[in-house]
C-alpha positions as CSV (number, residue, x, y, z in Angstrom):
1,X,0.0,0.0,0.0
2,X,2.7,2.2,1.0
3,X,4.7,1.6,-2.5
4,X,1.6,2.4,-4.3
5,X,0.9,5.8,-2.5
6,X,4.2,7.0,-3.2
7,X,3.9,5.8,-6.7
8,X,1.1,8.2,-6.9
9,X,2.9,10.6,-5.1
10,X,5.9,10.7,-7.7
11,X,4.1,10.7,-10.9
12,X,1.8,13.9,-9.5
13,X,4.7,15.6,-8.4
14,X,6.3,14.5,-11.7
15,X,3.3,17.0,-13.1
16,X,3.3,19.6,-11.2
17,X,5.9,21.7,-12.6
18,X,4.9,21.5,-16.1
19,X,0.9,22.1,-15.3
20,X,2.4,25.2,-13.3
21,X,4.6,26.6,-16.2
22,X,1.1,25.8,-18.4
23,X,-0.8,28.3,-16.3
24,X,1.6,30.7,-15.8
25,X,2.8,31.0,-19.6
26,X,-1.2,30.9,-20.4
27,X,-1.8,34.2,-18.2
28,X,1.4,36.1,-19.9
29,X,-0.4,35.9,-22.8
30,X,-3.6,36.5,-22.1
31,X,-2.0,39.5,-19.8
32,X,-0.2,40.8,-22.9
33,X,-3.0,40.4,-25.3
34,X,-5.2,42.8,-23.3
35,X,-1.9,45.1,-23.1
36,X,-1.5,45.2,-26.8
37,X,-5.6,45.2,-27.8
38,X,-5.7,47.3,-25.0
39,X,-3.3,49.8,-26.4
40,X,-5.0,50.5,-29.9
41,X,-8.5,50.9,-29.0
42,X,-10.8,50.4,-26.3
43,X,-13.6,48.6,-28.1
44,X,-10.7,46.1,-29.4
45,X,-10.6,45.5,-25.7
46,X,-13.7,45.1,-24.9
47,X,-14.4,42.6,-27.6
48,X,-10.6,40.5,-26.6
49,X,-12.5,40.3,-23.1
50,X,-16.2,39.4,-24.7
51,X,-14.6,36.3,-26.9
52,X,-12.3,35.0,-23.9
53,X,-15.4,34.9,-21.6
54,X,-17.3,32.9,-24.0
55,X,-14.2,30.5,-24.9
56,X,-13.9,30.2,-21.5
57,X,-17.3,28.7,-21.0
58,X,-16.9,26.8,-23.8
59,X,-14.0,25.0,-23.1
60,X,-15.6,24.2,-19.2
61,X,-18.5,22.5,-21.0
62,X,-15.7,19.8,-22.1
């Protein structure tokens, strides 16, 4: 039982790190998108923020 659990263990830890570096790369982008949309127009802005909301809910329906 013990083996197992640290089986486990290792192969989520294994994970971690590269789930991590997923989210965090993910949010630069999306940071810098709004920065650059941002940056030209408003209503550019507005509509980056409209079509990430709705990918967003379409991706949780997966």
């Amino acid at each position: 039982m013990k083996k197992i659990k640290n089986k486990y263990v290792k192969t989520i830890n294994s994970l971690a790190f590269p789930i991590l570096m997923n989210y965090l790369i993910s949010s630069i982008f999306e940071i810098m998108d709004k920065v650059i949309v941002g940056h030209y127009s408003t209503e550019g802005f507005a509509g980056v923020e409209i079509l990430r909301s709705a990918c967003s809910s379409l991706l949780k329906l997966y």
